[in-house]
N, C-alpha and C positions, 0 to 999 in steps of 0.2 A: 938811416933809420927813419920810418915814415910815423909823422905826427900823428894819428890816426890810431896808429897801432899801440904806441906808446898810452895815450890818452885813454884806449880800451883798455889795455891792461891793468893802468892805474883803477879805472872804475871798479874792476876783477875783486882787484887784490884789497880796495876798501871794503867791497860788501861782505868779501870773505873776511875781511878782518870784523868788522860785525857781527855776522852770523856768528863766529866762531866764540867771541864775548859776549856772547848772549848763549849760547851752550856754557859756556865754563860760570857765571852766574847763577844759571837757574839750575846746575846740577849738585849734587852732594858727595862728590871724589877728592878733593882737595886734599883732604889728609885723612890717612888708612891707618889703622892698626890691627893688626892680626895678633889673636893669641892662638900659640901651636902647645900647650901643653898635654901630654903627654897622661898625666891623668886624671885629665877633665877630658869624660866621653864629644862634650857640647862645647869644644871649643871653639869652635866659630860662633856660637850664641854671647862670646866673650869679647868678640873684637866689633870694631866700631866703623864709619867711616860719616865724615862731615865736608861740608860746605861752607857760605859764607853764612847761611838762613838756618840751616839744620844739623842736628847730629842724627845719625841712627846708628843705634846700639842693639847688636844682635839682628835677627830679622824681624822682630816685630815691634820694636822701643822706638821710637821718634819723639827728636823734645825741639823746641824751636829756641836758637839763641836770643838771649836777652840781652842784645847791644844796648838798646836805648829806653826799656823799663827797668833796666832791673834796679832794683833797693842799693844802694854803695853806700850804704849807710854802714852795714854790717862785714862791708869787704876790707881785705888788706890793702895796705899800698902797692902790692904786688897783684893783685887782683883787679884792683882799677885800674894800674898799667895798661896791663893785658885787655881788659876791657873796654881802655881809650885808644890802642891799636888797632882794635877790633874792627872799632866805631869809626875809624881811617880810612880802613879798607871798603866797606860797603857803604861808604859814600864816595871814596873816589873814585871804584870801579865801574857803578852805574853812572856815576856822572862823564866818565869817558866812551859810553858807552852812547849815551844822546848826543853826547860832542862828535863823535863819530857821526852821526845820523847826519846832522848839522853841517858836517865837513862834505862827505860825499854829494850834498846836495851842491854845496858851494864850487865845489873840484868841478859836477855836470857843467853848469851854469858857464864855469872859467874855461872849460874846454870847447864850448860850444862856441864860446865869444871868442876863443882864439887869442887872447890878452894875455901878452908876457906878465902881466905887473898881476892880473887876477891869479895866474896858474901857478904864482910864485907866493902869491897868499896863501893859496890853499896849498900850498908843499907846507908849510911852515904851519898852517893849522895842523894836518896831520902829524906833521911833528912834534907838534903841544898833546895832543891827544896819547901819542905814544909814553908820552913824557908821564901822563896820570896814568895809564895800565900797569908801565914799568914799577913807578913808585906803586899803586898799588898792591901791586902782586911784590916787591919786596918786603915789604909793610907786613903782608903777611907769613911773610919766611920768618922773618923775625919774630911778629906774634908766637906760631907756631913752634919756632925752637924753645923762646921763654916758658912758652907754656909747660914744655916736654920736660925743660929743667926745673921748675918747678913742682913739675910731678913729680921728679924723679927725686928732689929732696925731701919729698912727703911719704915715698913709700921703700921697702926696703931692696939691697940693691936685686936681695935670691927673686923676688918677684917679678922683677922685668928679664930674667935667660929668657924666657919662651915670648915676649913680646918684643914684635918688630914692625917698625913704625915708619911711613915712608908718605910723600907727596904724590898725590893720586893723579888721575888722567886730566882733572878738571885745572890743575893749575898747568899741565903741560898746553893745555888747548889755550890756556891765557896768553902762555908765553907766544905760539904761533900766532895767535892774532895781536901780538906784541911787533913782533918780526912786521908782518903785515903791514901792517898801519906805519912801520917803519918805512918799507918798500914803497908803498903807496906815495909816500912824502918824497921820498927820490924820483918814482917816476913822473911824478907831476913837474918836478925843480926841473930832469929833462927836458918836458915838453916844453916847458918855458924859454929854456935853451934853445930848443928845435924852431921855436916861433922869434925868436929875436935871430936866427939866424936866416931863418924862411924872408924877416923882413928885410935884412940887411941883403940877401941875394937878388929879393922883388926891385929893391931902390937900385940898387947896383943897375939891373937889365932895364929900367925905366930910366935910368941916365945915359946909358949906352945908344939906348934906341934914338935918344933926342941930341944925341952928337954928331 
């Protein structure tokens, strides 16, 4: 396997991890809910879909979440939960998101220099990065279910048949640049392999030649 190719691929599959956490951030799919009933002419005017920044309700309602103003003065204990999970999430998602940025600069720089001990850092940064998406985006499964059950002991149970509630495109595109950022970390810990084995064959033929 040529060093080369490896090192390219790593670069690949970091920006696409990137790119791809910066789509699932700035979009509003994270979690759906569809009302289908039956008689309500306007029932898509009833269902909702959110992100980490915003809800929108129906197609013209947009309210922006209050992680970090809102009043808790007036909340439940169950509602501060919710809204210190929240506060979790969209700090560690962005922050692995620059950490990323950070990493692939370090990964260029490691592969360029051809350094076992650099290419072996930035495996392991990568690896810390993946570490904040995963918990992230758990963090908010969890949000997201409390939440559901909390609703669901607030309203009664004949209201929710026609409501169905499901994790939208924007946390599957988290998970793939989850995977990513995972791969990237391997391929680099390779190349590191590939270069401590590159050096150990150059010594080998530099000691041959002088025998």
């Amino acid at each position: 396997m040529r060093y080369g190719a490896v090192v390219l691929a790593a670069g690949l599959t970091g920006l696409l991890s990137f790119s791809l956490l910066t789509v699932a951030i700035g979009t509003d799919y994270w979690y759906v809910i569809d009302v289908n009933s039956p008689n309500h002419t306007g029932a898509d005017e009833l269902g909702s879909h959110s992100g980490l920044w915003r809800i929108h309700e129906g197609s013209n309602r947009t309210s922006v979440i209050p992680f970090f103003t809102a009043n808790t003065s007036s909340l439940s204990q169950t509602e501060r939960h919710l809204l210190g999970l929240h506060g979790v999430v969209v700090i560690l998602l962005p922050l692995s998101l620059v950490l990323l940025v950070m990493g692939w600069i370090f990964g260029l720089v490691s592969s360029l220099a051809c350094s076992r001990m650099l290419l072996a850092a930035s495996a392991s940064y990568f690896l810390l990065c993946s570490v904040f998406t995963l918990t992230g985006v758990s963090v908010y499964i969890k949000y997201s279910n409390l939440a559901m059950e909390e609703f669901q002991r607030m309203v009664l149970p004949e209201s929710l048949v026609y409501v169905h509630v499901s994790f939208g495109w924007s946390l599957a595109v988290a998970w793939l640049s989850y995977g990513l950022e995972v791969l990237t970390g391997l391929l680099l810990m390779l190349a590191a392999r590939l270069t401590q084995v590159k050096g150990s064959y150059d010594s080998g033929v530099a000691i041959a030649m002088l025998q």
